[in-house]
VMD Tcl script that builds the backbone (N, CA, C; Angstrom):
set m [mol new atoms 321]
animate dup $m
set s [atomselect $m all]
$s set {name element resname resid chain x y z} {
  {N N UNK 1 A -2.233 2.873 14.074}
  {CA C UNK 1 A -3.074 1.838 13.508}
  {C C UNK 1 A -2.331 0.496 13.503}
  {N N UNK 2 A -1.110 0.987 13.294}
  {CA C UNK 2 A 0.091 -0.399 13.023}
  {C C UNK 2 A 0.172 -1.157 14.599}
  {N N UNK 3 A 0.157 -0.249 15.903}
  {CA C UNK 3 A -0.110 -1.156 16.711}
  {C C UNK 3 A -1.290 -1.712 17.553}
  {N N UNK 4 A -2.551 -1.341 16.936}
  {CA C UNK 4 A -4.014 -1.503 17.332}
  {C C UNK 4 A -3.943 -3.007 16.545}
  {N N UNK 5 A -3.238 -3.312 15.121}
  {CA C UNK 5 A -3.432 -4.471 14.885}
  {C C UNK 5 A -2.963 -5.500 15.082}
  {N N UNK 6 A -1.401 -5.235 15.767}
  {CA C UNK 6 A -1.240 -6.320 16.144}
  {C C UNK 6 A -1.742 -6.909 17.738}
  {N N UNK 7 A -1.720 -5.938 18.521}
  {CA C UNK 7 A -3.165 -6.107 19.644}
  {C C UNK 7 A -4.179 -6.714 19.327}
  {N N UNK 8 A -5.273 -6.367 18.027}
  {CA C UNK 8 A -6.076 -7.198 17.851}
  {C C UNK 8 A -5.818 -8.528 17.685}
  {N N UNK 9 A -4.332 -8.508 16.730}
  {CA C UNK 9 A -4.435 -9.557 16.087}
  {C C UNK 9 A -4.019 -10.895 16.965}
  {N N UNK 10 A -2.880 -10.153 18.206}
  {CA C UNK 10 A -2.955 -10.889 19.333}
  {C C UNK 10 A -3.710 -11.615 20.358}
  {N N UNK 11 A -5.132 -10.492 20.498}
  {CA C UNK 11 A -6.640 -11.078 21.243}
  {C C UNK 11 A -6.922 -12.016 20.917}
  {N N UNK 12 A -7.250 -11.977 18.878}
  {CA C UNK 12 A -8.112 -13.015 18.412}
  {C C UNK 12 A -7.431 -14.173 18.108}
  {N N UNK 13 A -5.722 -14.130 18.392}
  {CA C UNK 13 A -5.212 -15.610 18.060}
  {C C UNK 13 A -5.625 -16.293 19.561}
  {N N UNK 14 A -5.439 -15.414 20.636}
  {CA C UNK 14 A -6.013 -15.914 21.779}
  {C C UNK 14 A -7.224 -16.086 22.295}
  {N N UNK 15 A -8.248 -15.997 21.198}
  {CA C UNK 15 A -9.408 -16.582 21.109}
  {C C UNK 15 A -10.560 -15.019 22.292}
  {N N UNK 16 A -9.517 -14.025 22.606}
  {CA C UNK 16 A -10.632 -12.591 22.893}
  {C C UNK 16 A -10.858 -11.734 22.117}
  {N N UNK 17 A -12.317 -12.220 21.760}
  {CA C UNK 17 A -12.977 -11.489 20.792}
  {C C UNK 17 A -13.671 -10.268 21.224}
  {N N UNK 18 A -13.386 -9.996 22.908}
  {CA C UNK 18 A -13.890 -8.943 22.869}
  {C C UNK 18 A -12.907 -7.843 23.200}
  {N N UNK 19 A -11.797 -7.953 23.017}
  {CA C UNK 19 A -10.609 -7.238 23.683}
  {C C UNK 19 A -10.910 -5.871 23.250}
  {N N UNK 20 A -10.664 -5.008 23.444}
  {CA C UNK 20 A -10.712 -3.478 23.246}
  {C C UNK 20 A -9.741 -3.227 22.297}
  {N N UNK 21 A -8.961 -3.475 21.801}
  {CA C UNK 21 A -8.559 -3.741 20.306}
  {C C UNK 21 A -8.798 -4.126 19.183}
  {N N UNK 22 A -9.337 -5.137 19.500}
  {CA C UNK 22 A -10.424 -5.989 18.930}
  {C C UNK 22 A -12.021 -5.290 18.043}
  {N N UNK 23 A -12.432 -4.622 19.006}
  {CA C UNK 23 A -13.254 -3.429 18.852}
  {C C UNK 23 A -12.729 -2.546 17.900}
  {N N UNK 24 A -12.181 -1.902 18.873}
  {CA C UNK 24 A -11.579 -0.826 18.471}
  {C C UNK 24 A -10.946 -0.643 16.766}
  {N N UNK 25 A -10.850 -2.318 16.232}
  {CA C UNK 25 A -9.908 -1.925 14.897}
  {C C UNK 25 A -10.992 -2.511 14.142}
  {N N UNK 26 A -11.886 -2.690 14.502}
  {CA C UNK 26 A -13.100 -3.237 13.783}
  {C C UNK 26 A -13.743 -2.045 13.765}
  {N N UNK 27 A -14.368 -1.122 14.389}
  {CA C UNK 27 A -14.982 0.554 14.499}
  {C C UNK 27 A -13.966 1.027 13.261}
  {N N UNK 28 A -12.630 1.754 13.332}
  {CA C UNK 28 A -11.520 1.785 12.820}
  {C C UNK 28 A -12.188 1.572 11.191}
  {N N UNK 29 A -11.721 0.046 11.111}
  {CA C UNK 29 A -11.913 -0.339 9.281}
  {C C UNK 29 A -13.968 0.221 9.261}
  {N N UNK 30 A -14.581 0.229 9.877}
  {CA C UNK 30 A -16.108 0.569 9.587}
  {C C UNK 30 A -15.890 1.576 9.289}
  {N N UNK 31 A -14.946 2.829 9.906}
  {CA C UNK 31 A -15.109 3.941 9.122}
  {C C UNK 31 A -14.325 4.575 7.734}
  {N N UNK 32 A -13.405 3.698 7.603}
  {CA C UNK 32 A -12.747 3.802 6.334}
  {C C UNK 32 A -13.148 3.575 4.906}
  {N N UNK 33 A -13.035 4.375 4.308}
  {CA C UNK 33 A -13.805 4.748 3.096}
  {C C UNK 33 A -13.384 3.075 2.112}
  {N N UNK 34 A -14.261 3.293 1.396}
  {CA C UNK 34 A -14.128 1.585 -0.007}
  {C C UNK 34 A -13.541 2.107 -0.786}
  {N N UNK 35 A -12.234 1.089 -1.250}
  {CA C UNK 35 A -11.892 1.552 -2.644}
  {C C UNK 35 A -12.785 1.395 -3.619}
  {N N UNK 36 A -12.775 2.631 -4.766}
  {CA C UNK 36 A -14.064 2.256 -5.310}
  {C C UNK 36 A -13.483 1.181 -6.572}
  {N N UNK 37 A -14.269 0.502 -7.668}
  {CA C UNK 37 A -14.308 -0.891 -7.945}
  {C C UNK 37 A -12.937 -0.209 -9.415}
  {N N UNK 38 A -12.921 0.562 -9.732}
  {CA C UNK 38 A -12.461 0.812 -11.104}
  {C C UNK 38 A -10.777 1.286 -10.402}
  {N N UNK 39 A -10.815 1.425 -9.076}
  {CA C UNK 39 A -9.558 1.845 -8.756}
  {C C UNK 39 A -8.607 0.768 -7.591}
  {N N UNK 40 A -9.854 -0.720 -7.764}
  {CA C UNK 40 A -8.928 -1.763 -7.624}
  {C C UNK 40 A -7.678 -2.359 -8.236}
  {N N UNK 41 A -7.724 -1.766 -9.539}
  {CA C UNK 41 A -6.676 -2.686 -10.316}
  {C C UNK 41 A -5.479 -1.900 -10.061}
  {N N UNK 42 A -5.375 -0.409 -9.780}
  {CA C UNK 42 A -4.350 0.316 -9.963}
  {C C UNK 42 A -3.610 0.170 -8.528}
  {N N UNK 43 A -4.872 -0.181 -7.073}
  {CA C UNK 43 A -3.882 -0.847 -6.164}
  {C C UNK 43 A -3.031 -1.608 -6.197}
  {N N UNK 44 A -4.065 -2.876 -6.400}
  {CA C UNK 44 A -2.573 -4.154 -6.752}
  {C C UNK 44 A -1.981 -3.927 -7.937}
  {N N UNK 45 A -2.059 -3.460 -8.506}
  {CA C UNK 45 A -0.715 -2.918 -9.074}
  {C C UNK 45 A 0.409 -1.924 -8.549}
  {N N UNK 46 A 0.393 -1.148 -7.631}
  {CA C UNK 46 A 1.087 -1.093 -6.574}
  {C C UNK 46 A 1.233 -1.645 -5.427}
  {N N UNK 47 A 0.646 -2.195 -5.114}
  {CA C UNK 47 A 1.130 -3.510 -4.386}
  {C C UNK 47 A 2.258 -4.393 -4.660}
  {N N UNK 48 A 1.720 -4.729 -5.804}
  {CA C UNK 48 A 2.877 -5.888 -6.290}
  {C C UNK 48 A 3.739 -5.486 -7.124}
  {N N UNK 49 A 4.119 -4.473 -7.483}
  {CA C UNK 49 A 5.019 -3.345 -8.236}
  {C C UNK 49 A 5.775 -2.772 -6.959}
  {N N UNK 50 A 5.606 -2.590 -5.987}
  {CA C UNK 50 A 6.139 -2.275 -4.442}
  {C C UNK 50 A 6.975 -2.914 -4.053}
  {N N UNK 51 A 6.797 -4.483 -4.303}
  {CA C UNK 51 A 7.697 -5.572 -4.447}
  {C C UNK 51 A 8.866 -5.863 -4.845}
  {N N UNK 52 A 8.994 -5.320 -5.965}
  {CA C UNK 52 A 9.997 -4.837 -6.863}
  {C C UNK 52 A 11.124 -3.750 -6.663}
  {N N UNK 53 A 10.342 -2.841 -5.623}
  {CA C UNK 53 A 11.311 -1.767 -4.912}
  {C C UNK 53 A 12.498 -2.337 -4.995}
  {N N UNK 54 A 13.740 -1.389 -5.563}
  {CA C UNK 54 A 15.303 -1.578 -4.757}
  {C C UNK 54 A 15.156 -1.836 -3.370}
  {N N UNK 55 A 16.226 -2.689 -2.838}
  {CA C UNK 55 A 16.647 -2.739 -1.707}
  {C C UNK 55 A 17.982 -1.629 -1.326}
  {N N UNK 56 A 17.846 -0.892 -0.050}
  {CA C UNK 56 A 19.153 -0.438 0.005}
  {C C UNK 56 A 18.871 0.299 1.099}
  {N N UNK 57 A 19.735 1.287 1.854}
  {CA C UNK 57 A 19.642 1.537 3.240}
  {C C UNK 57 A 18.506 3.154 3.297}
  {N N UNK 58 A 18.001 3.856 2.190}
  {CA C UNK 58 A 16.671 4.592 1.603}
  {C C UNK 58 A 15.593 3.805 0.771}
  {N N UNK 59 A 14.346 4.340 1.172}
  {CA C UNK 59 A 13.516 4.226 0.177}
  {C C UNK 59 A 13.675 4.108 -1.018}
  {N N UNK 60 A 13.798 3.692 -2.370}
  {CA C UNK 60 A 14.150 4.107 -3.444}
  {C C UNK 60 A 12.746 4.117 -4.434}
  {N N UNK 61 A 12.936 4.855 -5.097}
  {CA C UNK 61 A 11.944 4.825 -6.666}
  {C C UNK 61 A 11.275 3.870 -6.998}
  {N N UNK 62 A 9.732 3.971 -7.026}
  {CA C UNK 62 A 9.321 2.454 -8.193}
  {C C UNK 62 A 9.996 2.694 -9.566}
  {N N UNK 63 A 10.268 1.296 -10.485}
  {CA C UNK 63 A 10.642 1.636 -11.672}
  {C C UNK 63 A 10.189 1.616 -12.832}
  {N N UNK 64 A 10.356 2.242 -13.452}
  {CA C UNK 64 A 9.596 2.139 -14.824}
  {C C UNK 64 A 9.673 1.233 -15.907}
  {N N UNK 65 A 10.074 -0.061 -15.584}
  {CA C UNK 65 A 10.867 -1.043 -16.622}
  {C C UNK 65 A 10.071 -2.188 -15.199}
  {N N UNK 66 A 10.025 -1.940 -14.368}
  {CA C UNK 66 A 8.860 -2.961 -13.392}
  {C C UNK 66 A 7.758 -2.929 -13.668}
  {N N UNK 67 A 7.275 -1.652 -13.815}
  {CA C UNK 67 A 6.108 -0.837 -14.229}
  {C C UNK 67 A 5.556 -1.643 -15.532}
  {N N UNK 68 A 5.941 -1.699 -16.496}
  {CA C UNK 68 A 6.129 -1.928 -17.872}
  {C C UNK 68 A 6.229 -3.446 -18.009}
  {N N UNK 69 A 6.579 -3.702 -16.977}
  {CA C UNK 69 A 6.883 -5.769 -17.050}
  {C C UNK 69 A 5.182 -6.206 -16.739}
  {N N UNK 70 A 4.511 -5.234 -15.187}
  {CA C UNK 70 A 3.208 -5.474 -14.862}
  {C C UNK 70 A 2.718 -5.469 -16.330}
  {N N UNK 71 A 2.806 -4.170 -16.935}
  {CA C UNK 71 A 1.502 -3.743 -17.508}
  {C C UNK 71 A 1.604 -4.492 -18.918}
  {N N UNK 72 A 2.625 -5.349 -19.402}
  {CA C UNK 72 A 2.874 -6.184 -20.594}
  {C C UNK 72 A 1.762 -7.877 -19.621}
  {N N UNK 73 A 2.268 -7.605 -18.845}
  {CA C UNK 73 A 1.701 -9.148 -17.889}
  {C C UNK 73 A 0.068 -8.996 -17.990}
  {N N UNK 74 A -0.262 -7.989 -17.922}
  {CA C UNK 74 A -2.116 -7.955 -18.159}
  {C C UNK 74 A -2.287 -7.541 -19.035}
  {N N UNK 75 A -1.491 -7.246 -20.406}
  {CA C UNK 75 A -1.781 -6.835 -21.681}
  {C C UNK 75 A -2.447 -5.886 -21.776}
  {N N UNK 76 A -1.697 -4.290 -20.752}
  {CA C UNK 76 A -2.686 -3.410 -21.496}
  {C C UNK 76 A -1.741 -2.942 -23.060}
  {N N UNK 77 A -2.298 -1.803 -23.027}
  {CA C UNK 77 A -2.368 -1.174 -24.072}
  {C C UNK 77 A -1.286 0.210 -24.024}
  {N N UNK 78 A -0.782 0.558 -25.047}
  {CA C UNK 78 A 0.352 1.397 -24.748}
  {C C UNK 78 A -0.114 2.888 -23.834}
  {N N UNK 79 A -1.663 3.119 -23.965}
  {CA C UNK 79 A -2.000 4.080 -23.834}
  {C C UNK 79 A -2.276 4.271 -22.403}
  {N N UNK 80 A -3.071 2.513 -21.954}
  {CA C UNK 80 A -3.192 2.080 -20.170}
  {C C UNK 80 A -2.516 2.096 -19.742}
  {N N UNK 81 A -0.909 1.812 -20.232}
  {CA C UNK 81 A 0.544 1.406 -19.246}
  {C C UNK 81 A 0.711 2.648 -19.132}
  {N N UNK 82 A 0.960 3.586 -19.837}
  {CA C UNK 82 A 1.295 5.068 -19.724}
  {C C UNK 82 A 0.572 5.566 -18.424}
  {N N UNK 83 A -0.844 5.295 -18.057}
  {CA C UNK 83 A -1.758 5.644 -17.037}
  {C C UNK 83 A -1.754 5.527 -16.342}
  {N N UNK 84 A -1.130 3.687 -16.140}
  {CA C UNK 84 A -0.762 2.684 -15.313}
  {C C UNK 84 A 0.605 3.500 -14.805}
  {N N UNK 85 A 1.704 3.941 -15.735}
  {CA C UNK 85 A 3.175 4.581 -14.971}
  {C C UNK 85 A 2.571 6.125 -14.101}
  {N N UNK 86 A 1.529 7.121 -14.606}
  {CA C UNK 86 A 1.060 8.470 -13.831}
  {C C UNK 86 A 0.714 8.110 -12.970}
  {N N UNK 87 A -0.300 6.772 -12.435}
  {CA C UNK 87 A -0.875 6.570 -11.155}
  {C C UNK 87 A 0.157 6.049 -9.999}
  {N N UNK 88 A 1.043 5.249 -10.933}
  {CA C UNK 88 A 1.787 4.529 -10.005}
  {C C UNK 88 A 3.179 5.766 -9.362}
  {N N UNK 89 A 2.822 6.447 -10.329}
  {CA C UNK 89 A 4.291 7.004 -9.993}
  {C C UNK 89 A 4.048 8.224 -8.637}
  {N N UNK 90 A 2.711 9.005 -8.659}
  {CA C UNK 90 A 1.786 9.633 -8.242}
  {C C UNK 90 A 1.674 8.942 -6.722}
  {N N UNK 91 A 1.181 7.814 -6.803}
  {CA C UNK 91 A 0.941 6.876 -5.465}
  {C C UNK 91 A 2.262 6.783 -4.790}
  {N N UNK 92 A 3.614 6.901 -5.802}
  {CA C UNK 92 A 4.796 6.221 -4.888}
  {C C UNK 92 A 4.978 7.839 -4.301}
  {N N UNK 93 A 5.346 8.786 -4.895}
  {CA C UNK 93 A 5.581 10.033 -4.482}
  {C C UNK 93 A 5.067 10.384 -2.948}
  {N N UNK 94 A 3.490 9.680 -2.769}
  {CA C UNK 94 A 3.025 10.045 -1.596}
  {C C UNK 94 A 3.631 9.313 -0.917}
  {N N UNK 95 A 3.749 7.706 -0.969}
  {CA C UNK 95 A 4.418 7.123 -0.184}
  {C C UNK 95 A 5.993 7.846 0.218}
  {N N UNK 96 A 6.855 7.356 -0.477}
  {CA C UNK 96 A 8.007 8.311 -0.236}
  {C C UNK 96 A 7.808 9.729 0.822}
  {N N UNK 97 A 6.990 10.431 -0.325}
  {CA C UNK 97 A 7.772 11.601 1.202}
  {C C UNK 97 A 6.795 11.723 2.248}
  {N N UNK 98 A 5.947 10.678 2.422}
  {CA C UNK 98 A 5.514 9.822 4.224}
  {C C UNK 98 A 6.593 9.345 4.843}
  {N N UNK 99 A 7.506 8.333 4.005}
  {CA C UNK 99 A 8.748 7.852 4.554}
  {C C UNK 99 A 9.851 8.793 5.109}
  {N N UNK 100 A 9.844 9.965 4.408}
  {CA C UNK 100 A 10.886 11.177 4.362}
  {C C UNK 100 A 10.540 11.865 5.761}
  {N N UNK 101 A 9.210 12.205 5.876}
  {CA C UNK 101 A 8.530 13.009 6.923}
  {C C UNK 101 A 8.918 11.787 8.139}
  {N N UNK 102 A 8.213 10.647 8.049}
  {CA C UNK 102 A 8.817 9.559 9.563}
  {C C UNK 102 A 10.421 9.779 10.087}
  {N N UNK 103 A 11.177 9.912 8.840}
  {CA C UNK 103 A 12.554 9.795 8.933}
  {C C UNK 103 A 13.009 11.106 9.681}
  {N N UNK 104 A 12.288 12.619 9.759}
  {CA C UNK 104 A 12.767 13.696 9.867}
  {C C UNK 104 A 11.479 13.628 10.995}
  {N N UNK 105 A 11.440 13.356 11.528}
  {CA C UNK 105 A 10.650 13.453 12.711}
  {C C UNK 105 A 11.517 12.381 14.239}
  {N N UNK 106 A 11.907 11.568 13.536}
  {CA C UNK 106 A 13.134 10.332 14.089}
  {C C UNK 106 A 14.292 11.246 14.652}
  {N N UNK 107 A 14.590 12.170 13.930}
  {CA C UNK 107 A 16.289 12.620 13.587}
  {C C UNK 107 A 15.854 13.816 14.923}
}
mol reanalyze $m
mol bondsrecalc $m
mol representation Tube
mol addrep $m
């Protein structure tokens, strides 16, 4: 998918809108499911909690003191941040061992 877009994204800076990439990643996002509306907030909140990742030569952990900085920043509630740390922590897990599996497929 990672290189269908930059193909597209190459066509349409060059003004071909009909490139077969182009298409192709437009079909692509048509069939991909909507986030639904109540499980927008918990994206960008990993999103921008993702941000925050350690740097270092592995993947490392989201943290729970990043976690906790978001969820003071939109004023939830002790009971939402707690919900806010299961989802997030849940979401990174998958990420991670995607990263683990790329890495052992490399080797």
């Amino acid at each position: 998918m990672e290189r269908l877009e930059k193909e597209a994204s190459a066509a349409i800076k060059a003004g071909r809108f009909e490139h077969t990439s182009v298409i192709e990643l437009a079909e692509a996002q048509a069939h991909q499911p909507t986030l639904p509306q109540h499980c927008e907030f918990y994206w960008s909140a990993f999103l921008a909690i993702g941000t925050m990742r350690d740097v270092g030569l592995a993947a490392s952990k989201l943290r729970w003191d990043d976690t906790m900085k978001y969820a003071d920043r939109y004023r939830l509630t002790l009971h939402e941040a707690e919900i806010l740390w299961a989802i997030i922590r849940a979401m990174d897990a998958v990420v991670l061992s995607e990263v683990k599996d790329d890495k052992s497929k490399v080797s």
